[in-house]
N, C-alpha and C positions, 0 to 999 in steps of 0.2 A: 209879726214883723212883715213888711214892704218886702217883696219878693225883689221889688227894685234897690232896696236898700245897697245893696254889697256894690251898688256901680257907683256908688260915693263913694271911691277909691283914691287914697291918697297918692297913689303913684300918677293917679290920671292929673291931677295938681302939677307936679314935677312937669309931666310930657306937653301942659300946655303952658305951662313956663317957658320949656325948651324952647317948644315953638312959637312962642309970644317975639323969644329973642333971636328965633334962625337957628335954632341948634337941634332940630328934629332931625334926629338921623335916620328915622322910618318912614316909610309908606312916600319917599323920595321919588317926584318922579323921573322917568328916563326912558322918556318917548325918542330924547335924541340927544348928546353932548357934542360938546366939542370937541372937532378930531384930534386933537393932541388931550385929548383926556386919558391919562391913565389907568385902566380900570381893573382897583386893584379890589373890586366885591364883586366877582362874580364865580359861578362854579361852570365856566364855561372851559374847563380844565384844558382839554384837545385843543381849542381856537373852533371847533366846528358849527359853532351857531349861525352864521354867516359865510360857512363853508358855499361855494355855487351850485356844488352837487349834491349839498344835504338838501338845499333851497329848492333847486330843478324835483327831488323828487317830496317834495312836500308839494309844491305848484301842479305837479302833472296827477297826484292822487285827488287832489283839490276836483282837477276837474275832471276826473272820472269815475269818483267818487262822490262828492258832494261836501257840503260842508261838515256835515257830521250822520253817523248811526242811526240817531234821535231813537234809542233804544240800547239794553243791557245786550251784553256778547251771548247770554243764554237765550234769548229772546232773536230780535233781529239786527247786535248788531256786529258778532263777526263777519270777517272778511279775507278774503284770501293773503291781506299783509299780514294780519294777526297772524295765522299761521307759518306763513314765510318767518316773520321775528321769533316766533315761537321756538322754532327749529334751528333758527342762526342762533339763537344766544343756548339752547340746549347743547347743539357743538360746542360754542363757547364757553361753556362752564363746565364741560364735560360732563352732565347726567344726561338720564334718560329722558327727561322731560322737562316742560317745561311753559308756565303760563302767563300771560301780559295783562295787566291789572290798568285801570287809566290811572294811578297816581301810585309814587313810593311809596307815599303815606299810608294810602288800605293797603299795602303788602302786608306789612308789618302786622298795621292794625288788625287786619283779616286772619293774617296766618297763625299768630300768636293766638287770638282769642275762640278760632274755632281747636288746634290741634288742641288746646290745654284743655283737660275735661274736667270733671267738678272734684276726680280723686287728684289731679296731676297739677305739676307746682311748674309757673314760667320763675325761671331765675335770671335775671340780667345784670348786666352791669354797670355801676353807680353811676356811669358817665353815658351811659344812652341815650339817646336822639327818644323827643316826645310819643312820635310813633310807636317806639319799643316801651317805653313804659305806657303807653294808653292802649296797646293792643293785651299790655300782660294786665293790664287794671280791670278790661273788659273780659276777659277767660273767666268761666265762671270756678277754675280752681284758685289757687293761693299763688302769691306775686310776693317775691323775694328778693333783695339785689345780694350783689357779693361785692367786695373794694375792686376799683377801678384795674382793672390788668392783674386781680392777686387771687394768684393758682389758690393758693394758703386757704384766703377765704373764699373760693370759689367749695372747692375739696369742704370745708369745714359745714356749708350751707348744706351740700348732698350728703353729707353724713349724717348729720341730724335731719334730712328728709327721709332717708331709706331707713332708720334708726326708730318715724315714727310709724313707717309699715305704708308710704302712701302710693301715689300710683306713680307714672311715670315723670318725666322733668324734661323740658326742652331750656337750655341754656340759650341766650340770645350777647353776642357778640359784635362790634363793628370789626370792620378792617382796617378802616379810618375814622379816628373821632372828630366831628364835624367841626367842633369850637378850636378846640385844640390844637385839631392837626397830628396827633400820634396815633403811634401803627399800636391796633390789637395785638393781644398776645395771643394769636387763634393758634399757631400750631401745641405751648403743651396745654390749652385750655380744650383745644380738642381731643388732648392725650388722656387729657383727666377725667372728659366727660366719657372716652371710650371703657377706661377702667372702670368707671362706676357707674354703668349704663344709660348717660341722659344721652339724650339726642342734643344736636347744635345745629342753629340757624346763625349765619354769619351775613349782618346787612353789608354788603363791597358799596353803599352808593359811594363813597367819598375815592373810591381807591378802584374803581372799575374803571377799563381805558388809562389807567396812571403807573398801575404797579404790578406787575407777576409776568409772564411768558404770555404775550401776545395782551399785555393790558387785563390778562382775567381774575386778577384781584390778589386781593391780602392770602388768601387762602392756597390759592395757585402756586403762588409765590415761594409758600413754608412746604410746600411739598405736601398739602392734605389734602381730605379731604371731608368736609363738614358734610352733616344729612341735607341740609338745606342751606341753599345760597338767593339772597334776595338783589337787586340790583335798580338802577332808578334808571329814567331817560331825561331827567331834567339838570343831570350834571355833565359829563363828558359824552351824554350821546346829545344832547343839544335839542330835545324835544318836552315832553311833558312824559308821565307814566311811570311804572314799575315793572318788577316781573317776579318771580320765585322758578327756583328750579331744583331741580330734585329726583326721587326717583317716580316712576309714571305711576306706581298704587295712590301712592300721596297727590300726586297731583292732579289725578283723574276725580281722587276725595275732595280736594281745595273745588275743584271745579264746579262741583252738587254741592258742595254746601257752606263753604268760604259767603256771609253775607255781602260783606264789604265787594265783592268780586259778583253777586249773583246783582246785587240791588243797585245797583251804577250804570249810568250809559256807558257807554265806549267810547272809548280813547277817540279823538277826531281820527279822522282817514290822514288829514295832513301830517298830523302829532306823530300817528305810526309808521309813513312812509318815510319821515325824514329821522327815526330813529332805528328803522331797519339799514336804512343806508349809510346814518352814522355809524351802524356798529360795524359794518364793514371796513368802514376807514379807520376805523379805530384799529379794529384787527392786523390790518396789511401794514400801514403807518406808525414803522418803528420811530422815524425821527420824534415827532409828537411826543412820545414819552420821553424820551431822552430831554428835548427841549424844555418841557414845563418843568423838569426836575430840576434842570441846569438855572431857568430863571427863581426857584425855588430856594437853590443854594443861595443866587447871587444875593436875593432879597434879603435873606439871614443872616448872612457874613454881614453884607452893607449897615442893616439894621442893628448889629450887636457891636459894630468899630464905631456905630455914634449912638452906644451906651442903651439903647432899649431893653425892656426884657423880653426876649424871644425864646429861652429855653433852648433844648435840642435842637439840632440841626432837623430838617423838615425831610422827611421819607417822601412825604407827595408835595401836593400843590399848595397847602395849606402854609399862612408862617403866623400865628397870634403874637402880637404887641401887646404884653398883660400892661394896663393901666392902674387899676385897681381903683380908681373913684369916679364915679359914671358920669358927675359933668366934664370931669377933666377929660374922659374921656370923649364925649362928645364937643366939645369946646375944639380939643384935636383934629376928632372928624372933620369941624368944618374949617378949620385952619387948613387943612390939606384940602379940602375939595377947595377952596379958593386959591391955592397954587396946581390945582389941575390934577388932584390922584382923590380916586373914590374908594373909601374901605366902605369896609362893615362894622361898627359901632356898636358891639353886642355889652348887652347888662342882663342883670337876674330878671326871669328865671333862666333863661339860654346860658346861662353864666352863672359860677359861686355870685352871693352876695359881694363878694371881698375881690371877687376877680374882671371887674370890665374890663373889655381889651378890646383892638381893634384889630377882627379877623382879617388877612388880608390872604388874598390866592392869585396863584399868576395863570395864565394862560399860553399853550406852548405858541404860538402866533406872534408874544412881545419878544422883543429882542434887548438886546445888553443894553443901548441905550433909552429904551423906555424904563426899567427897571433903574439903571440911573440917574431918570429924571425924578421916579419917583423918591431916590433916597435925597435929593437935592430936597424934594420938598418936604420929607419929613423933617428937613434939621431946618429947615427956614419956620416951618409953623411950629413947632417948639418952640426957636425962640422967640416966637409972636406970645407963648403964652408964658414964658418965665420971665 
């Protein structure tokens, strides 16, 4: 068999259909819109991507730094920001240490696949972000999920693990499910893993900067505290990156021998300085929070008085529009981007089969009448399509 055979993908049929007729909802691009665009797909949670002072210090590391490391942080390309960040977000999550990776993604990737060893089992959650299940696929031990948020079958997975005699288990949890929109059950998933001794890594990117005492996540929030807390800079810190944090043995271990972290260049110098300075403002800038939650609510209530399916009321920034049939769903997409609001147009795999929706997230920056521009446009392109 044609090693190239499997790109004769019937789905790739479908996406250049889409795009044959304007209804490509991906790889869109957005070098610039129109100012009265609504922009209701991004994960610029805080408003600080275009903050002056996250900008001022990306510019001023730019140039005393250079454009980039052009080298791995083991190698030549820490720098005194690394460090600086390192330390702010180790106060910020409260452990003792703490390490900055160039992307969310090798967090995950990195950290699941080196702590899990050939006797120890990664368990996750059915609804995890690709990262978490490609870092638990990569661990050379055994990769198990448990139902979405369910202690029951969380419990029931570690029973028949410890039951076959095997080694240790790191349980992998969100704070925030990224499709969705709903809060983990980290505090009694962390009860359960304490009783039955797995360790817990809880990824905050979606709820970092949006939820708990000073923005420090899902976790903060329930009053725990998880072995490991992973966090990104490509959502509410307004950069690129990731990080883990933890206690200093582990992470001094991540540090010699985490691949994904040893075999990577470094983060730009700009990447890290404008998301050391975001997490400052994140910290101090209580309104921010308050704000993205309030356009959050207003999104939901608006969305569900003109009959969508929205579900729960939104803990953070997140409000999913379940469609459930993927061109209706993009058909929608671009009905709204031509009355001026931009979602997110998510279909399988990022989605059930049965579930397309249009993710959509606010930013605390809009205010009540942008959010009511937007719900104007969702009932005008509706009934563009019925």
């Amino acid at each position: 068999m044609d090693l190239f055979a499997k790109c004769q993908n019937p789905r790739l049929e479908e996406y250049r259909a889409a795009q044959s007729m304007g209804l490509m909802p991906f790889f869109f691009e957005l070098d610039a819109w129109p100012g009265d665009l609504v922009m209701l797909g991004s994960n610029n949670y805080l408003g600080l991507a275009h903050d002056p002072r996250v900008r001022k210090a990306a510019a001023e590391a730019l140039e005393t730094f250079g454009t980039g490391c052009t080298g791995s942080r083991l190698m030549n390309g820490t720098l005194s920001l690394h460090r600086q960040l390192e330390e702010e977000l180790a106060d910020w999550m409260g452990t003792e240490s703490c390490l900055v990776f160039t992307t969310g993604y090798s967090v995950n990737l990195g950290t699941i696949s080196t702590l899990v060893g050939p006797r120890d089992l990664a368990l996750v959650d059915a609804a995890s972000h690709a990262s978490v299940v490609d870092g638990a696929r990569l661990c050379p031990g055994r990769m198990r999920s448990f139902g979405h948020n369910s202690v029951p079958s969380l419990r029931r997975r570690l029973r028949a693990w410890a039951d076959q005699g095997g080694g240790g288990a790191l349980v992998v949890v969100e704070g925030v499910y990224s499709m969705e929109g709903d809060l983990g059950a980290v505090e009694p998933i962390v009860g359960a893993c304490r009783e039955m001794g797995a360790r817990v890594l809880v990824d905050e990117a979606h709820s970092l900067g949006v939820i708990g005492p000073k923005g420090a996540g899902t976790a903060a929030q329930a009053g725990v505290r998880p072995d490991l807390v992973m966090g990104t800079f490509s959502k509410s810190l307004a950069s690129c990156g990731g990080f883990l944090a933890g206690p200093h043995d582990v992470i001094e271990y991540m540090r010699i021998a985490c691949r994904s972290f040893l075999f990577t260049a470094s983060g730009v110098p700009a990447a890290v300085a404008a998301a050391l300075c975001a997490t400052r403002i994140a910290r101090d800038e209580e309104w921010r929070r308050e704000a993205v939650c309030d356009r959050a609510r207003q999104l939901h209530r608006g969305l569900a008085d003109l009959g969508f399916q929205v579900g729960e009321p939104p803990p953070a920034a997140i409000v999913p529009v379940v469609i459930g049939d993927d061109w209706r769903a993009a058909l929608l997409w671009r009905a709204l981007l031509e009355e001026g609001v931009y979602t997110n147009c998510c279909v399988a795999p990022a989605v059930s089969k049965s579930g397309a929706l249009l993710r959509c997230s606010v930013e605390a920056t809009q205010d009540e009448a942008d959010i009511d521009r937007a719900l104007l446009a969702f009932e005008v392109a509706r009934s563009k399509l019925d």
